[in-house]
N, C-alpha and C positions, 0 to 999 in steps of 0.2 A: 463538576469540580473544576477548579480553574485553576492556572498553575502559570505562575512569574518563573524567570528565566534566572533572575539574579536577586540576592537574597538582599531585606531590604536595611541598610544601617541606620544606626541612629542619627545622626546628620540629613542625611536623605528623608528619614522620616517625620521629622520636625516641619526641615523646609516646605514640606510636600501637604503639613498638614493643614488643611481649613478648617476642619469640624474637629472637634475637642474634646472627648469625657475628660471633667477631673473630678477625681474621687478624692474625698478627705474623712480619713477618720477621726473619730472620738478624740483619740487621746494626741489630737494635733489641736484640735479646738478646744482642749482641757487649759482652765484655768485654776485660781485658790480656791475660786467659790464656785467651779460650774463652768460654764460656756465663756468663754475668753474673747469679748467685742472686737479687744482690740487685732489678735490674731484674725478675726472672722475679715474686719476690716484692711489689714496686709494683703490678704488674698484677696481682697476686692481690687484694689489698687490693680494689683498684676491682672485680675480677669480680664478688667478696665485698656488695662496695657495690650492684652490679645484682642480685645475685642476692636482699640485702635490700630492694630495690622494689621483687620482683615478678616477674622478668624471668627469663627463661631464658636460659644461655648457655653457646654450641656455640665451644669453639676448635681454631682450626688453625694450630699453632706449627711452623712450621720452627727449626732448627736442632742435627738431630740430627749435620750434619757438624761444624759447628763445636765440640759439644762433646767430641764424639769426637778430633778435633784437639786443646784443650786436654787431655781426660783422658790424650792419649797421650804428652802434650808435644810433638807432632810441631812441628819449626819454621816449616812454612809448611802451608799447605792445601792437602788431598791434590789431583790433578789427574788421576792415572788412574779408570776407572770401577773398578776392583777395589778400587783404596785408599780409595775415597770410599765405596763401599758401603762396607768394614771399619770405617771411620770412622763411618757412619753406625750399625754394627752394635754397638760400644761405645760412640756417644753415644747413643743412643735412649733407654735407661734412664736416663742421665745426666738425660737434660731430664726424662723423663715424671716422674723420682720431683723433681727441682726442682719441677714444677708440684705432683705430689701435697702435696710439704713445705709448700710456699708455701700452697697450700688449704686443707691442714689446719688450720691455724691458726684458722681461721673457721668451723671444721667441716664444711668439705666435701670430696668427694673426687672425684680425675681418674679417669677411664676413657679408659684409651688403645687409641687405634684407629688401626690402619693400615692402608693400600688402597691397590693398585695402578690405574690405569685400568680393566684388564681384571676386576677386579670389579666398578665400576661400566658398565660395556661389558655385561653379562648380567643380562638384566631380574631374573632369583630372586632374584640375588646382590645387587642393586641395592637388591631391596625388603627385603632382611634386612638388611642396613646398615642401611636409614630406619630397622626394627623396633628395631635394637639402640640406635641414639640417643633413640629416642622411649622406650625405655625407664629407659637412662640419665639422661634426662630426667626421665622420671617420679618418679624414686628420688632425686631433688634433686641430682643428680651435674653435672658439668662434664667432657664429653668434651674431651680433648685429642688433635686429629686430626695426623695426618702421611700424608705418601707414603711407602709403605715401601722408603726407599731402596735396602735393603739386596738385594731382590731383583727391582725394576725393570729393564725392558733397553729399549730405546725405544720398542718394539713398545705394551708397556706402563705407560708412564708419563705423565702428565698433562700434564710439562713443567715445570711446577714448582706450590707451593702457593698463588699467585694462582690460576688455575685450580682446583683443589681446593676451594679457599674456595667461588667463585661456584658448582662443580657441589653443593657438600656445602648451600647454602644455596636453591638448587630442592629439593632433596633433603629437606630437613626441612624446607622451606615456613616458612622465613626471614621475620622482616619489614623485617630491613634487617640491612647487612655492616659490617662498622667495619673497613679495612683499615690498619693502623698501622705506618707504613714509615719512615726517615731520611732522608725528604724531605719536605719541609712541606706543598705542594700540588703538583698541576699548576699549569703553569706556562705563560703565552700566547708562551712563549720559553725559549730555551735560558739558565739563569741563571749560567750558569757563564762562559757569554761575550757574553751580550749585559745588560748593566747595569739595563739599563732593562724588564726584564723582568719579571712582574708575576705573584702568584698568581691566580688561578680561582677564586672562591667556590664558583661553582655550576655545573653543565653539566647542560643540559636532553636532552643526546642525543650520543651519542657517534658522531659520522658522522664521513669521511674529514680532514675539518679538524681536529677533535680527536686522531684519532689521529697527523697528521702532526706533534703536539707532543711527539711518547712520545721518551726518550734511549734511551742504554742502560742495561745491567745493572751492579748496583749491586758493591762488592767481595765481599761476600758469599755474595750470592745468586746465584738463576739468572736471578731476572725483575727487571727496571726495569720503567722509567714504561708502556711498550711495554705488558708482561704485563697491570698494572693495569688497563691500558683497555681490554684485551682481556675481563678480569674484566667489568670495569663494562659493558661491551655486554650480555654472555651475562647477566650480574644485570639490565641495562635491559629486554634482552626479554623476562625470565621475569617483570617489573612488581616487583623487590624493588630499594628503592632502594641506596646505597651510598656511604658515607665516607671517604676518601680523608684520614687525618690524619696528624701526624708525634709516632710512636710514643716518640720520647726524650724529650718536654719532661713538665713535670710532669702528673700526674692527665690524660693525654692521653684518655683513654677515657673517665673521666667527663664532660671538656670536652665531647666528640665528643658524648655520650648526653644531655647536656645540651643540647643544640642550640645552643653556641658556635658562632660562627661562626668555625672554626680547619678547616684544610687545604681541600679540595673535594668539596664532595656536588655528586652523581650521580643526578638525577629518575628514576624508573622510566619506562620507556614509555606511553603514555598508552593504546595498545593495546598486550597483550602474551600471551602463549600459555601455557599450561598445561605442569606440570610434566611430564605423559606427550610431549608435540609438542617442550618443551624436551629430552629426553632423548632421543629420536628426533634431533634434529638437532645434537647435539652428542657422543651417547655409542659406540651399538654402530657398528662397522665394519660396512658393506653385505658380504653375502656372495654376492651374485646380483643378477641384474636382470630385469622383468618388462617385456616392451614391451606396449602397450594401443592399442587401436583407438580412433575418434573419439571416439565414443558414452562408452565408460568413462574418458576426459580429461576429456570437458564433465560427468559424472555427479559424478567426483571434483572439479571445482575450481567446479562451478557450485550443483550440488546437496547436497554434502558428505554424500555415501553411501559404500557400504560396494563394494571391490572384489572383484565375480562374475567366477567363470569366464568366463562370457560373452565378456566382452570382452578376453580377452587371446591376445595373436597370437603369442607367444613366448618362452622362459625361458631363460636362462642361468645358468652358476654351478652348485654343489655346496650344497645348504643344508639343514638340517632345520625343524623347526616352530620357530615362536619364534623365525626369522631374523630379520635385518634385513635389506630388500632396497629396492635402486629399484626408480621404476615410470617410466617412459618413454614419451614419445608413438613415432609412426610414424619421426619425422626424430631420433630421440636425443637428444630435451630431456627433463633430470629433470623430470618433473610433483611427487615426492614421496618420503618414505621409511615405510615400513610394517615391520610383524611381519605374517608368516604365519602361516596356521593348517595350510598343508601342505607339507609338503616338494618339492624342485624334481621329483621322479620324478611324483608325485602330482599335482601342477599340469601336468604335460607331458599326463596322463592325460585333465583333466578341463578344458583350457583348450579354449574355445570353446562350450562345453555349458550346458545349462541347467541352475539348481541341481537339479532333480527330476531329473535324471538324471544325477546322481553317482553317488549307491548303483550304480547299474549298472556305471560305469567303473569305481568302486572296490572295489563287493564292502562300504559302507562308505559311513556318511554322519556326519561330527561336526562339519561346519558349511557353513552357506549361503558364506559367506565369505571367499574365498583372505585377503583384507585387510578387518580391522573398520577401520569408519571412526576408531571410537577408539582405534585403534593406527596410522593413518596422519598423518603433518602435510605437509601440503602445501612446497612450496619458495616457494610467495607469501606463505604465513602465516608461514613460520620469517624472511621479511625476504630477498632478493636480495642485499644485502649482507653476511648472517650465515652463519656456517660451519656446512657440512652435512660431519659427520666431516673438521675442517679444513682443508677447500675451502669455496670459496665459491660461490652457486648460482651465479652468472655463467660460473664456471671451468668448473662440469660439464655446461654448455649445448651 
């Protein structure tokens, strides 16, 4: 866990930033009939504008239902998951070559990517995502990301593209999010019925007080204010701050990148964890559980070593290497989540032994390690209040 001295302002975070998420929802690129060109093309202008100071920038546009709605004429918004993926399956081109059109003009061009959870849920798959942005990147391109609607089922899906944003910007080690929605700020009240309700300039931490300000979901989309601050937590722990503006009014992006003070910036954490311990608590699904005697509890959360045979008293679950697993004291408290380096037949073999006598029980020795310290993060470090595969540590106490 790493930890700044001084906490980081909006001002500072702009000027500071090179690398870019901006997220745009749905109902910013709604138009009469569908997907709105010419807004898609405003925000081209301003990418255009970041990308002439210097800046890199990763976006992740929703709105491949809505355009699939309009190209279809359909009269209202599909509502089944079958017609929404369809929908999403002929508007996806719709948006990607609107943003291509829009870019080109400035001479750049999109690269579009799409991803289910379950790609980023498996570490290879994870780390060739990062490869193919950073390459993107390289080649002066502007990825435009989405969820791929069309073949998502719940098992696999993010939930919607606030989420997306906040994991794709751990992901490419982001220096800040510009989230651009049809509402102006958080707000210290519901503004729809309480009058006197007032925007948020700034939130230093997003704890249960803030989230008890989130509404619902917008007509559009899938995420409200809810999602956002769901975003801006998972962005606060990983120390990448976050913008919160409202995406219809004019030059909103430049405003926001200029350090206007328009909608609500969201301070990073003042301590916050690495992108491997951020990935560990937010991405793969545990496939097993490891329980641990005292000794490998106080080793792991006192001394931040690596998980031996030694100390482990029992396995459960079906898993191979490269799982995701809990580790568990004696009474069934998450201590943490790790990657394996052996499968659960393999640990049943060699659990309670010394490392130097592996080779024996296995026939085979390829590491000291059931769990590298730097493939495990703690449940103290990820936060008690932050979702581990979401749940919250408290939940799976």
């Amino acid at each position: 866990m790493t930890h700044d001295e001084q906490p980081l302002d909006r001002k500072t975070a702009v000027l500071n930033a090179k690398r870019v998420i901006v997220k745009i929802g749905s109902a910013v690129l709604r138009g009469p009939d569908g997907l709105d060109p010419e807004r898609i093309a405003h925000l081209a202008m301003q990418i255009a504008t970041l990308k002439g100071q210097g800046k890199e920038v990763i976006v992740v546009s929703s709105g491949a239902i809505l355009a699939g709605t309009g190209r279809l004429g359909l009269a209202q918004k599909p509502s089944s998951i079958p017609e929404k993926q369809a929908a999403a399956s002929v508007g996806q081109s719709v948006l990607v070559r609107a943003w291509d059109d829009s870019l080109s003009v400035y001479g750049l061009s999109a690269g579009q990517v799409l991803l289910t959870a379950d790609d980023l849920a498996h570490r290879h798959r994870y780390l060739n995502a990062r490869h193919t942005l950073r390459t993107l990147l390289d080649w002066g391109c502007i990825p435009v990301i989405n969820e791929n609607d069309t073949v998502r089922i719940d098992e696999i899906k993010f939930g919607d593209n606030d989420q997306l944003a906040a994991l794709i910007a751990v992901l490419i080690g982001a220096d800040l999010a510009v989230f651009l929605s049809d509402v102006e700020a958080l707000y210290d009240g519901d503004p729809k019925s309480d009058l006197e309700a007032r925007p948020i300039n700034s939130v230093k931490e997003v704890d249960a007080d803030i989230l008890a300000l989130a509404g619902t979901a917008n007509q559009d989309g899938t995420g409200g204010m809810a999602s956002k601050l769901i975003a801006a937590r998972r962005l606060n722990l990983a120390g990448i701050p976050m913008i919160l503006a409202p995406g219809r009014i004019e030059a909103a992006l430049l405003k926001a990148m200029n350090g206007d003070e328009i909608g609500t910036f969201f301070a990073p954490a003042s301590e916050h964890i690495g992108a491997m311990k951020h990935w560990l608590a937010h991405l793969p699904k545990a496939q097993g559980e490891i329980v641990i005697d005292d000794g490998a509890v106080n080793a792991l959360k006192n001394k931040g070593t690596s998980l031996l045979p030694v100390g482990i008293l029992s396995v459960s679950g079906s898993f191979g290497i490269g799982a995701a697993v809990y580790c568990k004291d004696k009474n069934g408290n998450i201590i943490g989540v790790g990657l394996v380096n052996y499968d659960d037949a393999e640990i049943k073999k060699i659990m309670g032994c010394k490392t130097n006598e592996i080779e024996a029980r296995l026939g085979y020795h390829h590491s000291d390690e059931v769990i590298h310290r730097d493939h495990f993060a703690l449940v103290d470090e990820i936060g008690t209040s932050q979702a581990i595969n979401g749940k919250s540590a408290s939940a799976l106490r």
